[in-house]
N, C-alpha and C positions, 0 to 999 in steps of 0.2 A: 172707755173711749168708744165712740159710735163706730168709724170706721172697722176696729178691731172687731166688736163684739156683730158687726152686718157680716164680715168676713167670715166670721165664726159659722154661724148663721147662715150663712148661703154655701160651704162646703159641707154642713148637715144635711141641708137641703138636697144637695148633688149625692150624698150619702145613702137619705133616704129612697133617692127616685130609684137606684141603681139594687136597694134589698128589698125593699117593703113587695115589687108584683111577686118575683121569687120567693120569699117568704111566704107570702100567702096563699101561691100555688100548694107549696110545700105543707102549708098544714092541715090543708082539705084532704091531702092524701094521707099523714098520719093519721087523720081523727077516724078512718074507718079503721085502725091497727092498733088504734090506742091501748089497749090490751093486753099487744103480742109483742114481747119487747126484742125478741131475733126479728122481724118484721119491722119496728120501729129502727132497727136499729142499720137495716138495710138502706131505708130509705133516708135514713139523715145521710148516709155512708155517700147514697148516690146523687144527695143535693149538697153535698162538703164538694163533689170533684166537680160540678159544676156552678160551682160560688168560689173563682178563685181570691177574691179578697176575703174571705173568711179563713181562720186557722182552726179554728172548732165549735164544734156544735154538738146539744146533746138539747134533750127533753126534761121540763121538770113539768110535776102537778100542781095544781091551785096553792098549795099548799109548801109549792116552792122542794118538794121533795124527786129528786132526780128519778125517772121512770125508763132511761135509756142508757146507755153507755156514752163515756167521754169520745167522741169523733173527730181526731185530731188529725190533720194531715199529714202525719207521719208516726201516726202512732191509732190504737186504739185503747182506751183505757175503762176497764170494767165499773171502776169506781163509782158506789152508789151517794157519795157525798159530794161530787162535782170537783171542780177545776177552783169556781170564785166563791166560796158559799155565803163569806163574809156581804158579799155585793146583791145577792140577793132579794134584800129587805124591799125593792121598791118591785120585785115582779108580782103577785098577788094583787097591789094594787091598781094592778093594768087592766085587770078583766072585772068587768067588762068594758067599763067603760073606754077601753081602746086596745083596739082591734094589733096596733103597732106601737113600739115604740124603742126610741132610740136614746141607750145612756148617755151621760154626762163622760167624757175623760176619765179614768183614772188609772193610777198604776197595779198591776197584778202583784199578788206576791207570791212567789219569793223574788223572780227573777225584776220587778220593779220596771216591768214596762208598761209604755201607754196602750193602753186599751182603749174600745169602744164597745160595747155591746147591744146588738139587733134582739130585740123579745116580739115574737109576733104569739098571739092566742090562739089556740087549738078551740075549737066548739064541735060540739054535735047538731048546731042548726038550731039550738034551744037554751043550752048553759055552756061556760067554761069546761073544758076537759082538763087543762093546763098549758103551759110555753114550748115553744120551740124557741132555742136560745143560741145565736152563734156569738161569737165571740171572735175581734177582727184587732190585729194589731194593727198602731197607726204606722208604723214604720212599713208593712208591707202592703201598703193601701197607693194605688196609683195616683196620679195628679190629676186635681180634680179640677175640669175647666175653668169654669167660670167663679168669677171672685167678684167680691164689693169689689169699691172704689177703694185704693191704698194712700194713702195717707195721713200725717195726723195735725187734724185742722183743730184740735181743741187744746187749750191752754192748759198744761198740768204744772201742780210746784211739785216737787219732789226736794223733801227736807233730809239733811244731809244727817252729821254726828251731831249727836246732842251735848254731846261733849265742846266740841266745836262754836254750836249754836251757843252755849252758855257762857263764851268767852269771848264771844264779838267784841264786843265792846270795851274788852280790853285789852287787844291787838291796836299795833299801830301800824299803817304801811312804809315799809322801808322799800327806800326807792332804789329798784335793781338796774344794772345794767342797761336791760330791753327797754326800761323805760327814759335810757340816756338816749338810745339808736333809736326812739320806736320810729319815724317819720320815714328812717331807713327802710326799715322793718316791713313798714305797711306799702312803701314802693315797691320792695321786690315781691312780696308777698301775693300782692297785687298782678304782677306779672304773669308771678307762675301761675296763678287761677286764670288770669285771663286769657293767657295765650301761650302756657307749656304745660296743661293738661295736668295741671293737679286741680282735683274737684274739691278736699279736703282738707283743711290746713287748721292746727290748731296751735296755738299761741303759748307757750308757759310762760307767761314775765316775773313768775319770781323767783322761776329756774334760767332765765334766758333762755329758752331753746325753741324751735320749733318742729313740729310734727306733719309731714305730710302724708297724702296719699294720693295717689297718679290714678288715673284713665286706664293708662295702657300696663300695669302694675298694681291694680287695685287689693292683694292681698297679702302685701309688706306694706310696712312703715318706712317710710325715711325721715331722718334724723337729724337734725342739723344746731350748732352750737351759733349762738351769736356769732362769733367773729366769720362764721361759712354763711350766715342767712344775712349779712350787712356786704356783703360782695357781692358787686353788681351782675360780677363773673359767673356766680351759681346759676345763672340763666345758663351759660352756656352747658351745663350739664344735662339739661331737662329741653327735649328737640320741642319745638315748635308744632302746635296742635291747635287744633280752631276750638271755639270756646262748644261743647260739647250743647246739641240743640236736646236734650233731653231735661234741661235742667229748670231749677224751679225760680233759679233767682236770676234779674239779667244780668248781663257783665257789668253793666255800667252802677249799678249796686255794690258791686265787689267792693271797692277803696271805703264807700260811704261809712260798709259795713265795719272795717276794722279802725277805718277813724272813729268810730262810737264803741272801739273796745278802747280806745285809747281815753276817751272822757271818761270810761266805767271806771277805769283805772286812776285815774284823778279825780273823782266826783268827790269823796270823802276820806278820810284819814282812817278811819272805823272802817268802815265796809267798803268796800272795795272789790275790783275783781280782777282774781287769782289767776285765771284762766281765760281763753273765749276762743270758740271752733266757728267754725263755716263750711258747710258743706252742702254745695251748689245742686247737687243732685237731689 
């Protein structure tokens, strides 16, 4: 999806602005210590406590062979075989031709978290020396301003059980309850999106029931069986709210919207639909 993958894409970006000068400061001062690995090992020390989105850093050579100690911030670890060694495979082919570069997601192991990792190139002013490499969990990474545009404006199917799929057409609709009340159904239903601040509502008609979700309550569900969602009275339970100006669909849409769950639902004997949500936000 566009939206998702500019989104992606423009918090990399915010990513990079924030490592890529520090990094680079950082390795013009390694490459004259390249060498001296208590010396090397100093300076990543005292560019970990001033990279607080970073959780560790350490040095390897062209050759992807670690030349420094593990630099963790809360630890220091000797080990000459690194932290990720499996993850490795793409540092080599960073130099020369790029100066930075910033990994793809993926999880560390053992502990199975999201990672990112910053590789900036050590040089002498003439060839590769090798990486300086921090490693940045995504869970301890601050919020990053600026974002795409959120939405999603592009059509996807999303195919269910094949199991399912392979026996359409030998289903028949048996006609439930909700579809005795639905007229009821879609007045009140209608109400409470319009003017008792549920933004969410979604339908089962071949359970009867309905599923809401409130404005002012947005992280339960409520619940409601035919015979509570065909009483006109369940208004009274839910106060009165103006129809929320943040949303995507207008009011006056609302009814159109679940009179055309009520045709899906009668369109055919075969296929038919089981379910249908609406959610105004």
């Amino acid at each position: 999806m566009i939206w998702l993958q500019e989104t992606i894409e423009a918090q990399r970006a915010l990513l990079r602005e924030r490592l890529e000068p520090p990094m680079a400061e950082l390795a013009v001062r390694c490459a004259a210590s390249w060498s001296d690995r208590n010396r090397l090992d100093e300076m990543l020390s005292d560019a970990l406590a001033r990279m607080p989105v970073c959780q560790r850093i350490y040095a390897l050579d062209t050759n992807g062979i670690q030349v420094s100690s593990n630099l963790g911030r809360h630890a220091i670890d000797g080990n000459q075989n690194g932290p990720n060694p499996a993850h490795r495979s793409f540092l080599p082919s960073a130099a020369p031709r790029k100066s930075f570069l910033l990994s793809d997601v993926y999880f560390t192991p053992p502990e199975r978290r999201s990672c990112i990792t910053a590789v900036q190139t050590v040089t002498d002013g003439l060839s590769a020396l090798g990486f300086v490499v921090a490693d940045l969990f995504l869970r301890d990474l601050p919020q990053l301003e600026r974002r795409a545009a959120s939405g999603q404006s592009a059509w996807r199917q999303i195919k269910g059980d094949p199991v399912i799929r392979d026996a359409l057409f030998q289903q028949q609709r048996a006609r439930s309850a909700m579809d005795e009340q639905v007229d009821n159904v879609i007045a009140i239903i209608s109400e409470l999106i319009s003017e008792r601040g549920v933004f969410h509502a979604k339908l089962h008609f071949s359970s009867s029931r309905v599923t809401l979700w409130l404005t002012d309550d947005p992280y339960r569900d409520h619940i409601h069986v035919l015979e509570e969602i065909i009483d006109p009275s369940l208004c009274l339970a839910y106060p009165s709210r103006r129809y929320p100006e943040q949303t995507l669909v207008p009011s006056g849409l609302v009814r159109p919207v679940f009179e055309r769950f009520k045709m899906l639902r009668e369109v055919d004997e075969n296929i038919y639909l089981r379910s249908g949500s609406l959610n105004v936000i």
